[in-house]
PDB file of N, CA, C and O in Angstrom:
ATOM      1  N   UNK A   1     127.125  49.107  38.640  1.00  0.00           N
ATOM      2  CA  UNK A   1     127.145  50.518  38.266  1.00  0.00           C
ATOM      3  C   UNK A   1     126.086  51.266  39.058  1.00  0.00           C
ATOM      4  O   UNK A   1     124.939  50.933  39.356  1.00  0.00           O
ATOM      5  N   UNK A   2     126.715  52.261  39.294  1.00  0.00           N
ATOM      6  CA  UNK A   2     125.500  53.401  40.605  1.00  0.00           C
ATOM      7  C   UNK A   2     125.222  54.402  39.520  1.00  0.00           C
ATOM      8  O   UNK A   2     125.922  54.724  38.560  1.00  0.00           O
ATOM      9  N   UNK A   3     123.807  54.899  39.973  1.00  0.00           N
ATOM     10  CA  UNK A   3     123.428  55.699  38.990  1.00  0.00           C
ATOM     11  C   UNK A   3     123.367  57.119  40.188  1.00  0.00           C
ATOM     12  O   UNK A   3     122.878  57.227  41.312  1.00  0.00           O
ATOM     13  N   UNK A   4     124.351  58.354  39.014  1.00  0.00           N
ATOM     14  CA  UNK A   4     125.024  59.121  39.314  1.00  0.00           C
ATOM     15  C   UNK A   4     123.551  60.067  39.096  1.00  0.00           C
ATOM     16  O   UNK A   4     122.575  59.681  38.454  1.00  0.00           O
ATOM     17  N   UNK A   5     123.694  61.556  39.895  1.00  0.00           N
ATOM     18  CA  UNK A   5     122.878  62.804  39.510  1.00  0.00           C
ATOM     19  C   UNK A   5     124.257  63.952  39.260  1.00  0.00           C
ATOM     20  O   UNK A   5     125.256  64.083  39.966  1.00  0.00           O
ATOM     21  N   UNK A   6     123.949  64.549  38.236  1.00  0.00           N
ATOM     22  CA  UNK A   6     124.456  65.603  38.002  1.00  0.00           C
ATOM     23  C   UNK A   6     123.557  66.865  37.884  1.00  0.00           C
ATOM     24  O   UNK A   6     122.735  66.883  36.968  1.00  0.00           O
ATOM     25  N   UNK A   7     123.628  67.746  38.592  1.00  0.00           N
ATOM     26  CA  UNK A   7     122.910  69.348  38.206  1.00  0.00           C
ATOM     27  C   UNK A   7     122.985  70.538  38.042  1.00  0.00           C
ATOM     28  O   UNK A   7     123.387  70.880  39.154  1.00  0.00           O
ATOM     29  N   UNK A   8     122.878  71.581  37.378  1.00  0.00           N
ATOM     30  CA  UNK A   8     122.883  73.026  37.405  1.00  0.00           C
ATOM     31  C   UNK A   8     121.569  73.998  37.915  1.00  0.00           C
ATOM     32  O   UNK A   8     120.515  73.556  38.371  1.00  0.00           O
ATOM     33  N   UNK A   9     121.872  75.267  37.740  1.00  0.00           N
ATOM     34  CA  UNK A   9     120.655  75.844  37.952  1.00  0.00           C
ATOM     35  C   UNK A   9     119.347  75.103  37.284  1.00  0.00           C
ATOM     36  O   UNK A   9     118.494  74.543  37.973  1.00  0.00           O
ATOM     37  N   UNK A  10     119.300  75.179  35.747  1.00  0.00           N
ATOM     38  CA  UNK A  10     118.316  74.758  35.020  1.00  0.00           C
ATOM     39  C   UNK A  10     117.935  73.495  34.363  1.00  0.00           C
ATOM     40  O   UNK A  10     117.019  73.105  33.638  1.00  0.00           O
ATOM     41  N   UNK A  11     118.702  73.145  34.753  1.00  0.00           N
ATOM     42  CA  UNK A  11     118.724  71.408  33.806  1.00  0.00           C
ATOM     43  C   UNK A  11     119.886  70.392  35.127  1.00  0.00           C
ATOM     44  O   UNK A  11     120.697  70.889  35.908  1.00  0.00           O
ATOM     45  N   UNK A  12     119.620  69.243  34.984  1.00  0.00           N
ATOM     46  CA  UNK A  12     119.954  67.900  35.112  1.00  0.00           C
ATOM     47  C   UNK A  12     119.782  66.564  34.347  1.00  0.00           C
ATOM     48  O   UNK A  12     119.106  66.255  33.366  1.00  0.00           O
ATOM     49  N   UNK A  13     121.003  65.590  35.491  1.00  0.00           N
ATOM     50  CA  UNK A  13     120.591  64.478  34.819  1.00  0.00           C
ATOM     51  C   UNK A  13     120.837  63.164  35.730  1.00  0.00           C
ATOM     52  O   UNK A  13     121.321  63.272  36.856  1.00  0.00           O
ATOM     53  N   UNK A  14     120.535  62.131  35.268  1.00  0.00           N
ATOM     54  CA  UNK A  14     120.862  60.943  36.253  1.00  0.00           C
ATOM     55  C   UNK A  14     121.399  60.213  34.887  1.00  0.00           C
ATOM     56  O   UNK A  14     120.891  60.302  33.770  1.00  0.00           O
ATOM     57  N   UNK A  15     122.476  59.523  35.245  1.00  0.00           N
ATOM     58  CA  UNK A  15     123.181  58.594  34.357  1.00  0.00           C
ATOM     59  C   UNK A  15     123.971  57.824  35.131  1.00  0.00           C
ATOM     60  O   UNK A  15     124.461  58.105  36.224  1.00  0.00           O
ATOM     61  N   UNK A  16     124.096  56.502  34.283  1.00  0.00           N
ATOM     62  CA  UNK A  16     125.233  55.344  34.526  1.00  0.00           C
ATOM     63  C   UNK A  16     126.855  55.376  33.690  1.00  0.00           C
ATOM     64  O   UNK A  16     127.062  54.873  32.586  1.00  0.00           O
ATOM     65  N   UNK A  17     127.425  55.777  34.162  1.00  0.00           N
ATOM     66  CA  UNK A  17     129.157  55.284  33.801  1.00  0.00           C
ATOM     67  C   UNK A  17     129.888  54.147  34.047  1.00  0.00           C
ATOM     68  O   UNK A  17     130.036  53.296  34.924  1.00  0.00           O
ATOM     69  N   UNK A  18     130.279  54.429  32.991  1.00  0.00           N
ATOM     70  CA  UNK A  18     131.178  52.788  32.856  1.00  0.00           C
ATOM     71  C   UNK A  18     132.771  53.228  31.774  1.00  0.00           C
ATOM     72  O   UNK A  18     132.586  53.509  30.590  1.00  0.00           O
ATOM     73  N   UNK A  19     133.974  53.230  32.258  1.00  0.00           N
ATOM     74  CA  UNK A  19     135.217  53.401  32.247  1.00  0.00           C
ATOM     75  C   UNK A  19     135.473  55.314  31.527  1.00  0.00           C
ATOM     76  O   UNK A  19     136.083  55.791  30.570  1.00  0.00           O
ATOM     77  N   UNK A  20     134.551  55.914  32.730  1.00  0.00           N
ATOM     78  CA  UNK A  20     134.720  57.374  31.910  1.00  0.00           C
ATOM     79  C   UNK A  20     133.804  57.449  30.929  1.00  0.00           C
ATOM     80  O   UNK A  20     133.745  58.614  30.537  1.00  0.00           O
ATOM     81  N   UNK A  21     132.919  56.608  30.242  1.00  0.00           N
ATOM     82  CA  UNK A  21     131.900  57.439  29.404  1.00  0.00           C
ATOM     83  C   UNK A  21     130.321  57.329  29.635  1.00  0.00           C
ATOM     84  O   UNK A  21     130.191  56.400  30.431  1.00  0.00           O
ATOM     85  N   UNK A  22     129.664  57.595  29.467  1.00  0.00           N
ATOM     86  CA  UNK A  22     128.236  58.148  30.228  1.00  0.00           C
ATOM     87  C   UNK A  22     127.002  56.900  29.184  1.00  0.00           C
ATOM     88  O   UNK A  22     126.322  57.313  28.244  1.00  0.00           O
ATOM     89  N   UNK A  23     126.997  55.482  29.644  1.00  0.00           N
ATOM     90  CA  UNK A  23     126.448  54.498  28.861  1.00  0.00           C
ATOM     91  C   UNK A  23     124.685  54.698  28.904  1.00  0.00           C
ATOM     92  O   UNK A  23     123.910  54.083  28.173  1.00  0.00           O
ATOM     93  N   UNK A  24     124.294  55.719  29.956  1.00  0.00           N
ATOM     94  CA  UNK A  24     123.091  55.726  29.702  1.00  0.00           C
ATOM     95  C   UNK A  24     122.377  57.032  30.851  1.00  0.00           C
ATOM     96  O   UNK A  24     122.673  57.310  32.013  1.00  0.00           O
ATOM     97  N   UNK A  25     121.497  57.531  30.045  1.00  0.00           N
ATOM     98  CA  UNK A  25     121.366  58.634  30.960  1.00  0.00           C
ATOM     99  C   UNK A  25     119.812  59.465  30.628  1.00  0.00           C
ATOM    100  O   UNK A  25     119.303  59.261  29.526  1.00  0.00           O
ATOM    101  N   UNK A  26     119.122  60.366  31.594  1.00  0.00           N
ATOM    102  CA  UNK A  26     117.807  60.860  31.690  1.00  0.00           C
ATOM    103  C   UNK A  26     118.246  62.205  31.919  1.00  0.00           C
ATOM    104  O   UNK A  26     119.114  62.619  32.687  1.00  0.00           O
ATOM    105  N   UNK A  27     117.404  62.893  31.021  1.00  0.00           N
ATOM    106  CA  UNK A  27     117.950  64.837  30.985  1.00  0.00           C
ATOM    107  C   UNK A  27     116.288  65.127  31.967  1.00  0.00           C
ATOM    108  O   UNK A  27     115.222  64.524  32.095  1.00  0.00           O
ATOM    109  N   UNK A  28     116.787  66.155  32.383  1.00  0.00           N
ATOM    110  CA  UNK A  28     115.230  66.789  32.858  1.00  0.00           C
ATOM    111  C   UNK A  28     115.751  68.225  33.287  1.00  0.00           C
ATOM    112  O   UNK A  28     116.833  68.547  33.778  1.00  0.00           O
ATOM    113  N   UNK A  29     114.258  69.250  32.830  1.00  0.00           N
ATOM    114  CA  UNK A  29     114.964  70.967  32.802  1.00  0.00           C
ATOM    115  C   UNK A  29     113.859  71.231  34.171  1.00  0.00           C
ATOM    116  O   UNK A  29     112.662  70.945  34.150  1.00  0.00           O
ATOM    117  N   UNK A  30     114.383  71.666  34.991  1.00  0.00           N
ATOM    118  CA  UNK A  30     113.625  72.133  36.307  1.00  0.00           C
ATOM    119  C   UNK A  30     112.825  73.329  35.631  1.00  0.00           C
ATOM    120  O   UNK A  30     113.315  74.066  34.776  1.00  0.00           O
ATOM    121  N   UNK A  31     111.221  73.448  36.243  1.00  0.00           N
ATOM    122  CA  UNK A  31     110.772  74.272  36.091  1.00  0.00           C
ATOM    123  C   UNK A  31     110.258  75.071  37.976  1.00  0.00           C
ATOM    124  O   UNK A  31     109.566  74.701  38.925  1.00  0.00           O
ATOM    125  N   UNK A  32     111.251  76.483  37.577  1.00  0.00           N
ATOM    126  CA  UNK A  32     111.744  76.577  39.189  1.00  0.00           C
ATOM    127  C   UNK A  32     111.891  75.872  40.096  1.00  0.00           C
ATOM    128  O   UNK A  32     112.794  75.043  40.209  1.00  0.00           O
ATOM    129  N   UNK A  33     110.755  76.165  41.121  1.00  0.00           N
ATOM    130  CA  UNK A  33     111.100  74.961  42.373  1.00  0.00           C
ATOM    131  C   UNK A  33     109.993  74.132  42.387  1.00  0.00           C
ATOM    132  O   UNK A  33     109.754  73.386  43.337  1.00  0.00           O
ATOM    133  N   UNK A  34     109.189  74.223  41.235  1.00  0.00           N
ATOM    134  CA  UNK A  34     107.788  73.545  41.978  1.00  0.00           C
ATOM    135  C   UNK A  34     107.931  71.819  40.657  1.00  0.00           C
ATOM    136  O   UNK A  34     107.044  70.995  40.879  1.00  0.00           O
ATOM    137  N   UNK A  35     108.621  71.557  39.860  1.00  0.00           N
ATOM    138  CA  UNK A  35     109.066  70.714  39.061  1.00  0.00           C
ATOM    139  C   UNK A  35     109.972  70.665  38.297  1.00  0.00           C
ATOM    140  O   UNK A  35     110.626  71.699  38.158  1.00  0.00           O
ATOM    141  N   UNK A  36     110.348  69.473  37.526  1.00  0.00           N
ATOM    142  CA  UNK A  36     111.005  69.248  36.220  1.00  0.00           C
ATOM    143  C   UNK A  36     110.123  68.306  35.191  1.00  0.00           C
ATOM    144  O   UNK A  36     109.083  67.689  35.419  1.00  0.00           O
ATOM    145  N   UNK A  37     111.059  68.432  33.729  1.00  0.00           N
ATOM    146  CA  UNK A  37     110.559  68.314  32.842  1.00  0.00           C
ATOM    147  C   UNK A  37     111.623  66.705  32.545  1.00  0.00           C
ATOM    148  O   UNK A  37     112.831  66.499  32.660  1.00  0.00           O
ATOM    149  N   UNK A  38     110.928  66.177  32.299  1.00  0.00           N
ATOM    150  CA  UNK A  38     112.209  65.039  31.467  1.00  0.00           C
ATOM    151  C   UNK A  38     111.432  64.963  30.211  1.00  0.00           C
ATOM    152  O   UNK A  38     110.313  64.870  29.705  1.00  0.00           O
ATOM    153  N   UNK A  39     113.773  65.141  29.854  1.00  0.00           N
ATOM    154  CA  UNK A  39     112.812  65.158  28.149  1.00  0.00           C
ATOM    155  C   UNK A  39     113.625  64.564  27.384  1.00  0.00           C
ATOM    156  O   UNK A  39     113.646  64.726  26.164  1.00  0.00           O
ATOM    157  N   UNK A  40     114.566  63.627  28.180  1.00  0.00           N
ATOM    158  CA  UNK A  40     115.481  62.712  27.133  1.00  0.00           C
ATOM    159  C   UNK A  40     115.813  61.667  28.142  1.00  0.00           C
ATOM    160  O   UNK A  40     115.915  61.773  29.364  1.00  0.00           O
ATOM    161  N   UNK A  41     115.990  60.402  27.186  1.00  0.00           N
ATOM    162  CA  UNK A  41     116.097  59.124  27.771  1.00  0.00           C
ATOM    163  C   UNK A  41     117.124  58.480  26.907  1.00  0.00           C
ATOM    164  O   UNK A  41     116.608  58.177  25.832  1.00  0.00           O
ATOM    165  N   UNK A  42     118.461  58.137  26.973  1.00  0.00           N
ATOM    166  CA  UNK A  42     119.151  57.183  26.145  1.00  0.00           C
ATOM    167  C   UNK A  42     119.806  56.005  27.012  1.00  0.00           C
ATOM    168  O   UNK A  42     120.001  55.956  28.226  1.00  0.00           O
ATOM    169  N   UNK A  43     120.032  55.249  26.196  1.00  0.00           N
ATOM    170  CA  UNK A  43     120.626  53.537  26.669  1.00  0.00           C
ATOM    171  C   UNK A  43     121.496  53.561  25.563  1.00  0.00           C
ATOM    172  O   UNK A  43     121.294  53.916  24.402  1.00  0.00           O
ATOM    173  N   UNK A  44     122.852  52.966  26.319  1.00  0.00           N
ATOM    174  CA  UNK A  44     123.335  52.323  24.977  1.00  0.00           C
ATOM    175  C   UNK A  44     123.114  50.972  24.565  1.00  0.00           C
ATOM    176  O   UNK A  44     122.239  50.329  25.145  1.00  0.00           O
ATOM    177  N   UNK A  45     123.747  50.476  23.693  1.00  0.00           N
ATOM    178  CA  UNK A  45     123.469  49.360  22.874  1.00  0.00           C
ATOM    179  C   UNK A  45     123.633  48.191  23.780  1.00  0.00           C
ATOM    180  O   UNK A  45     122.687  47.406  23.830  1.00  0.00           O
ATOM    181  N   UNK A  46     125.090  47.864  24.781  1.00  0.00           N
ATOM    182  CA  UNK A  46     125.269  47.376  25.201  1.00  0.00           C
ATOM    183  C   UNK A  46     124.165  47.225  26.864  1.00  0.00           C
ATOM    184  O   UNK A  46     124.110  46.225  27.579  1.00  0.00           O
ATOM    185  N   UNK A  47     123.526  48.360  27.049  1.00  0.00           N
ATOM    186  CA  UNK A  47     122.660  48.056  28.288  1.00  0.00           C
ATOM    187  C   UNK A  47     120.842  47.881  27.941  1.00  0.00           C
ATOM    188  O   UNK A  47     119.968  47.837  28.807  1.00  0.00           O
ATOM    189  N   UNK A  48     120.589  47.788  26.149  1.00  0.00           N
ATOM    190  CA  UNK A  48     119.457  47.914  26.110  1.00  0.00           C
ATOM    191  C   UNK A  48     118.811  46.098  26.760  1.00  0.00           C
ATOM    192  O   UNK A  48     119.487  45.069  26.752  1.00  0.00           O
ATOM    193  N   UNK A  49     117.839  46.194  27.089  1.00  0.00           N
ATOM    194  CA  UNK A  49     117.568  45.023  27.359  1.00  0.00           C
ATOM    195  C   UNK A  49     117.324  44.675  28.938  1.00  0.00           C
ATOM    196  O   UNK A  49     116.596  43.783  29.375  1.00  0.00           O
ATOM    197  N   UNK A  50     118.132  45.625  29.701  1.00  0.00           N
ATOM    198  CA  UNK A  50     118.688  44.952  31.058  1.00  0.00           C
ATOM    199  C   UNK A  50     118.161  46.190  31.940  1.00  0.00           C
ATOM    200  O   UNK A  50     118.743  46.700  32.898  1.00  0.00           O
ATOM    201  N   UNK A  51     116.837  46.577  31.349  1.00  0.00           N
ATOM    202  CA  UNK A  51     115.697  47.687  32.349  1.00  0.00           C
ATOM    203  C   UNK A  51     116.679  48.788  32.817  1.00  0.00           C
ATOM    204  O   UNK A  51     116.760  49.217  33.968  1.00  0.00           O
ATOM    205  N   UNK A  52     117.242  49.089  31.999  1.00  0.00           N
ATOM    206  CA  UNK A  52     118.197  50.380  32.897  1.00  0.00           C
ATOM    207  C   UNK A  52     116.979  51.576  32.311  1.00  0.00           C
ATOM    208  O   UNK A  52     116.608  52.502  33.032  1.00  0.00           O
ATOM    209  N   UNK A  53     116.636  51.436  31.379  1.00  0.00           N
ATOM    210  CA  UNK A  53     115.743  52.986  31.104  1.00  0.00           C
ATOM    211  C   UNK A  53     114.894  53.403  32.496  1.00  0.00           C
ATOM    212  O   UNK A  53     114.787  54.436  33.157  1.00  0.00           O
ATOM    213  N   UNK A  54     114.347  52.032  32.581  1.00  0.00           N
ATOM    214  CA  UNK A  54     112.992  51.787  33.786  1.00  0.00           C
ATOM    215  C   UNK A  54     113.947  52.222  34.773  1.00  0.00           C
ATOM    216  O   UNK A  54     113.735  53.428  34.895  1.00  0.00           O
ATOM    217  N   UNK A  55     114.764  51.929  35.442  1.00  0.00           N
ATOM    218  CA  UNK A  55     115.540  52.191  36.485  1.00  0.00           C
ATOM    219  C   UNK A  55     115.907  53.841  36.483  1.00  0.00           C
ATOM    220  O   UNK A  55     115.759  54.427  37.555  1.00  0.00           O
ATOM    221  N   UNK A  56     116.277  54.440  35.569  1.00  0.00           N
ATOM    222  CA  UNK A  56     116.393  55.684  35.226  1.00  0.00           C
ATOM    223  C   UNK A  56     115.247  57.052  35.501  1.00  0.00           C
ATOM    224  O   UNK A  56     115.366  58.213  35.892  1.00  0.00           O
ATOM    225  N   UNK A  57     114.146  56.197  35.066  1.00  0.00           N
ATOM    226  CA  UNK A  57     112.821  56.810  35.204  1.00  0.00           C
ATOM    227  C   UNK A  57     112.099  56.657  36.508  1.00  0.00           C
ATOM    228  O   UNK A  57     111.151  57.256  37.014  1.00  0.00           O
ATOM    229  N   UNK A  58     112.835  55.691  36.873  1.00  0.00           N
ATOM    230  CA  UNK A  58     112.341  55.443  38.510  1.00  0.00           C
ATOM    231  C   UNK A  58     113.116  56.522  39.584  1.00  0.00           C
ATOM    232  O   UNK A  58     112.480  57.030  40.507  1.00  0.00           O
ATOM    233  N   UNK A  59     114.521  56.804  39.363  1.00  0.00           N
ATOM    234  CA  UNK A  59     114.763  57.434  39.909  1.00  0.00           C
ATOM    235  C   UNK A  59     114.733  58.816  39.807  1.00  0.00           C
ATOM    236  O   UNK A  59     114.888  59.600  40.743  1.00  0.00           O
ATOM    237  N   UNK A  60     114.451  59.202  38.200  1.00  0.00           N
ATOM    238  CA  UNK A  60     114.100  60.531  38.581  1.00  0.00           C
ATOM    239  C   UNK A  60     112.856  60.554  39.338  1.00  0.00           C
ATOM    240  O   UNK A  60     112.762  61.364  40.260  1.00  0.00           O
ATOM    241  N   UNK A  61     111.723  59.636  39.024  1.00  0.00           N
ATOM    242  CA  UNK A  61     110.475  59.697  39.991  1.00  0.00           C
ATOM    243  C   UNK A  61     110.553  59.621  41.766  1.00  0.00           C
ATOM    244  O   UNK A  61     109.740  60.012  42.604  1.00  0.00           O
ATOM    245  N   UNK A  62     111.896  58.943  41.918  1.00  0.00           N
ATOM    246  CA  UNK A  62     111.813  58.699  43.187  1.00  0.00           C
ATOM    247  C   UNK A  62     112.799  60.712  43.708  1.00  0.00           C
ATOM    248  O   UNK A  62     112.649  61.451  44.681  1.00  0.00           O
ATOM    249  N   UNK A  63     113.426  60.784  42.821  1.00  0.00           N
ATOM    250  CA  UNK A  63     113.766  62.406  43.901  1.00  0.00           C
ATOM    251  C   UNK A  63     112.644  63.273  43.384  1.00  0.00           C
ATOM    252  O   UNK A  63     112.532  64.366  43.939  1.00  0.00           O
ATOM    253  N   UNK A  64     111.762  62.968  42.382  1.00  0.00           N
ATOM    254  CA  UNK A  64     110.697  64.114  42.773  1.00  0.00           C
ATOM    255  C   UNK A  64     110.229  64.441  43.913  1.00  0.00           C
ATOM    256  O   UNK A  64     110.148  65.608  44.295  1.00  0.00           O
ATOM    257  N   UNK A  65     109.812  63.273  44.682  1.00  0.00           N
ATOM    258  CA  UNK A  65     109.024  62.390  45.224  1.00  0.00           C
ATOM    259  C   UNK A  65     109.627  63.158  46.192  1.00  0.00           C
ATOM    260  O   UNK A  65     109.220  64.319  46.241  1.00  0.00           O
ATOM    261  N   UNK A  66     110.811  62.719  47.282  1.00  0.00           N
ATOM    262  CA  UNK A  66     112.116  63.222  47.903  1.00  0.00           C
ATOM    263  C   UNK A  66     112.024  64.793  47.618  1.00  0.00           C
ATOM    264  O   UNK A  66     112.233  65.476  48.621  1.00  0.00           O
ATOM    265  N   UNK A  67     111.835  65.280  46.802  1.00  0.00           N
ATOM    266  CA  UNK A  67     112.255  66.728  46.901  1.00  0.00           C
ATOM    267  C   UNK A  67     110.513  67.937  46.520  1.00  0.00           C
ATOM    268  O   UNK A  67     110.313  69.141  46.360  1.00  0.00           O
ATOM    269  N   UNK A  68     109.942  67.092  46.531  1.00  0.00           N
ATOM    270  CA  UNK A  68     107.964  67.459  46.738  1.00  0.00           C
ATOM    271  C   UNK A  68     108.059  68.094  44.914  1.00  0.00           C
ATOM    272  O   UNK A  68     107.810  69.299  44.894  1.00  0.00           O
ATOM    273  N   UNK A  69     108.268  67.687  43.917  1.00  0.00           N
ATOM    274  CA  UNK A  69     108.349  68.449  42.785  1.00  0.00           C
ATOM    275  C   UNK A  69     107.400  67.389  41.781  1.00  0.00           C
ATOM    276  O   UNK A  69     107.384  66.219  42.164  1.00  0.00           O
ATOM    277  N   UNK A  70     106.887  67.599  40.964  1.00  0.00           N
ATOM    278  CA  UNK A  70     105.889  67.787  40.083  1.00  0.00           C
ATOM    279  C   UNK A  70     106.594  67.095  38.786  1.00  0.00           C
ATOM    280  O   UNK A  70     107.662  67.564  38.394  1.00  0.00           O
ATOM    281  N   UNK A  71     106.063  66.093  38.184  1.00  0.00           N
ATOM    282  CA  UNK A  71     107.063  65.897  36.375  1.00  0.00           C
ATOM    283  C   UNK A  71     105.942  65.842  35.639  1.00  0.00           C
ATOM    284  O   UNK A  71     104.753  65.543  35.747  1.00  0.00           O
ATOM    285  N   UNK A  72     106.949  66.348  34.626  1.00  0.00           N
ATOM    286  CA  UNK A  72     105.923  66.402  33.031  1.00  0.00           C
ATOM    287  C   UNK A  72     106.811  65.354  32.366  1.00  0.00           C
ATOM    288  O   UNK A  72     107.999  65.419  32.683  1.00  0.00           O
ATOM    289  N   UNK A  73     106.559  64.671  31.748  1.00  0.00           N
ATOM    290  CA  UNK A  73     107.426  63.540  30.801  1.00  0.00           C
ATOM    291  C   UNK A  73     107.148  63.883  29.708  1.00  0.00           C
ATOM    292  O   UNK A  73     106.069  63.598  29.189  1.00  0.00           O
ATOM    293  N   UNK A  74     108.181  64.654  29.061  1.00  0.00           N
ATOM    294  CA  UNK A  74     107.997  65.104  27.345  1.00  0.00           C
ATOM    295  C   UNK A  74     108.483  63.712  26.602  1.00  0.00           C
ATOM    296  O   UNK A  74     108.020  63.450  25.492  1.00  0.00           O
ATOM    297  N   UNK A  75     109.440  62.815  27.247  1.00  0.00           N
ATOM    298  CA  UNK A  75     110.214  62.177  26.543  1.00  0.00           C
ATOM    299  C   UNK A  75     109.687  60.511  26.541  1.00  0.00           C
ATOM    300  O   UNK A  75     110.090  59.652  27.326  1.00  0.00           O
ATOM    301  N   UNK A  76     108.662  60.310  25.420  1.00  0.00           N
ATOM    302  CA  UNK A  76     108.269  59.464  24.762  1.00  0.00           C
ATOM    303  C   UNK A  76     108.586  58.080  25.512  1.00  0.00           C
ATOM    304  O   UNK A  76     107.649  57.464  26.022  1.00  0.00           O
ATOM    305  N   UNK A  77     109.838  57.608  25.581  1.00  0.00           N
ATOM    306  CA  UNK A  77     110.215  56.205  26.791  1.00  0.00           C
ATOM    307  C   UNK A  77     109.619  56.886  27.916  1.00  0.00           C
ATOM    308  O   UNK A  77     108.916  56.231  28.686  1.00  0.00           O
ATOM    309  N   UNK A  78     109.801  58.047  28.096  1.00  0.00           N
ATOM    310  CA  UNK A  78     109.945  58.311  30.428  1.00  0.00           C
ATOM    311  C   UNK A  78     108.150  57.894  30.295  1.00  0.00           C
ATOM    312  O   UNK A  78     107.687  56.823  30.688  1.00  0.00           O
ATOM    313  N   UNK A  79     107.450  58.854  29.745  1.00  0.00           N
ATOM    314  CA  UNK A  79     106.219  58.776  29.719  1.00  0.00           C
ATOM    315  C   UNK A  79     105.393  57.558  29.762  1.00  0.00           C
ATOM    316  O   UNK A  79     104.517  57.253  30.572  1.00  0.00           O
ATOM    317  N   UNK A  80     105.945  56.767  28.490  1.00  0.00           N
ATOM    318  CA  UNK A  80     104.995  55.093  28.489  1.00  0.00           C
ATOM    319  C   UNK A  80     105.772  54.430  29.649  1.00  0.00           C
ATOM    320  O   UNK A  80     105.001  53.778  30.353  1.00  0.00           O
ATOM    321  N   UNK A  81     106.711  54.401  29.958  1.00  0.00           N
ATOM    322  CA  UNK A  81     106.740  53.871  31.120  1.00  0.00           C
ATOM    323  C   UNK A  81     106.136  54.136  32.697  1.00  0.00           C
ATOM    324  O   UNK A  81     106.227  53.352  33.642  1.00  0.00           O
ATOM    325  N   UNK A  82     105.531  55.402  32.688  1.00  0.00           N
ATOM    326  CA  UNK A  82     105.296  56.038  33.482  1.00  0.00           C
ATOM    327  C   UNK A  82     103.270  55.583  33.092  1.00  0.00           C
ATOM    328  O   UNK A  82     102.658  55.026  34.004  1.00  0.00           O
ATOM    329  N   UNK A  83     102.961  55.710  32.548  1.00  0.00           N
ATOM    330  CA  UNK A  83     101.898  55.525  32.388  1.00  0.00           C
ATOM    331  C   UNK A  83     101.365  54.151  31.973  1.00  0.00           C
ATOM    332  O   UNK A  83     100.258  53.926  31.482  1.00  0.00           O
ATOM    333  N   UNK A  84     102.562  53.062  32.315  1.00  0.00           N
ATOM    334  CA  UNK A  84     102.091  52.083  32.329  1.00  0.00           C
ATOM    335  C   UNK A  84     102.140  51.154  33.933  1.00  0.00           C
ATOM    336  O   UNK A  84     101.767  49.993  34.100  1.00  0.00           O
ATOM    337  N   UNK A  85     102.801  52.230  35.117  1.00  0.00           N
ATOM    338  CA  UNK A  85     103.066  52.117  36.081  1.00  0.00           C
ATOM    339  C   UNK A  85     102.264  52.550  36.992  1.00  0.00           C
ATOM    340  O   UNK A  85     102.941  53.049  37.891  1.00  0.00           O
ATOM    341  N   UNK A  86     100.863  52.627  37.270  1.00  0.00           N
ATOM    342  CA  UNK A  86     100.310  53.858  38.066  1.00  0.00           C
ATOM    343  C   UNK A  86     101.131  53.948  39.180  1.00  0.00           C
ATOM    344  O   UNK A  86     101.403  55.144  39.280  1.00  0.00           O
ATOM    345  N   UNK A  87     102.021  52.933  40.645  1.00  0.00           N
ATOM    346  CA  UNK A  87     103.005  53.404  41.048  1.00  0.00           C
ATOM    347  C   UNK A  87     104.187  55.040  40.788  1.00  0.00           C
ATOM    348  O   UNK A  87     104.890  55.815  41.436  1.00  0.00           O
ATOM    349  N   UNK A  88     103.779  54.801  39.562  1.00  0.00           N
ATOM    350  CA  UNK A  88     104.773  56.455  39.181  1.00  0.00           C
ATOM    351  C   UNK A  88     104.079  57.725  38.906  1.00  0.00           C
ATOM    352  O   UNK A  88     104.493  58.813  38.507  1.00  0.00           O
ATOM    353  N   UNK A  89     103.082  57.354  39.183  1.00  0.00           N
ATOM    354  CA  UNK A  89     101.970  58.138  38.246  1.00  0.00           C
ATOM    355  C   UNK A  89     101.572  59.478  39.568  1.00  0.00           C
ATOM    356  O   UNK A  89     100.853  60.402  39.190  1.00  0.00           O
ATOM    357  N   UNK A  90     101.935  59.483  40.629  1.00  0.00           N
ATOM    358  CA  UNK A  90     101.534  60.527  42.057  1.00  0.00           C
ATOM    359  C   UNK A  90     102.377  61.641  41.577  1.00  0.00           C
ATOM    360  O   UNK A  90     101.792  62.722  41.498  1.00  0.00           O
ATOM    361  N   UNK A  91     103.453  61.618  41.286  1.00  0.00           N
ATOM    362  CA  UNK A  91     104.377  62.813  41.069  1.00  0.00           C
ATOM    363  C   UNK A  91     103.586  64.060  39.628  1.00  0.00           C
ATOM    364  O   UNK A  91     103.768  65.277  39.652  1.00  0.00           O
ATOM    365  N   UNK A  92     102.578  63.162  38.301  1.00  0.00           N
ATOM    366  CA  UNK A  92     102.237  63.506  37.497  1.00  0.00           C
ATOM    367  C   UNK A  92     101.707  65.057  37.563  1.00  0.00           C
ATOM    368  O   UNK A  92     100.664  65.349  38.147  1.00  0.00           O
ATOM    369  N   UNK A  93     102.576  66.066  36.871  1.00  0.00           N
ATOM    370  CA  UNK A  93     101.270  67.512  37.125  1.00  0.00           C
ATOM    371  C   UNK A  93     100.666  67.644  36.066  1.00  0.00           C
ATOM    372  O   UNK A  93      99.783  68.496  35.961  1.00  0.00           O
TER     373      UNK A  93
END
C-alpha cells in the first residue's frame, strides 16, 4: 500500500487505502505558506501494530521538509512520536 496525499486550499491529508476505503490516515490544516498543523492521526484496527502511524508522521515530516514549512503537532500520537525522534524534530516551530 502507497501512502496517498490529498489537498485543498486549507487542510490536507496523507492516507493509506485498501479496496476503496481510507484504513489509515494524518489530517494537517496549513497555516498559509509558512506551515501546517497536524491534528489527527488514525489507524485502523487491522494496521495497528505494523508502524503505519510512524510512517504517516514521517511523511508528513518529510514534505515539510521538501516544501521549507514549519509543523505544530496538536495531535497527541504525531507529537510523542515526534518528540521521541529528534531526527523529526528540525521541521518543529
Amino acid at each position: 500500500m502507497d501512502i496517498q496525499h490529498e489537498y485543498g486550499e486549507s487542510k490536507g491529508k496523507f492516507f493509506l487505502e485498501k479496496d476503496g476505503k481510507v484504513k489509515a490516515e494524518i489530517t494537517y490544516s496549513k497555516m498559509g505558506n509558512t506551515g501546517i498543523i497536524i491534528d489527527h492521526t488514525e489507524v485502523s484496527d487491522e494496521l495497528r501494530g505494523k508502524n503505519v502511524g510512524k510512517k504517516l508522521v514521517k511523511t508528513a515530516i518529510a514534505y515539510a521538509r521538501n516544501n521549507n514549512l514549519k509543523v505544530i503537532p496538536l495531535c497527541p500520537y504525531a507529537k510523542s512520536v515526534i518528540e521521541r525522534d529528534p531526527s523529526l524534530q528540525d521541521v518543529l516551530r
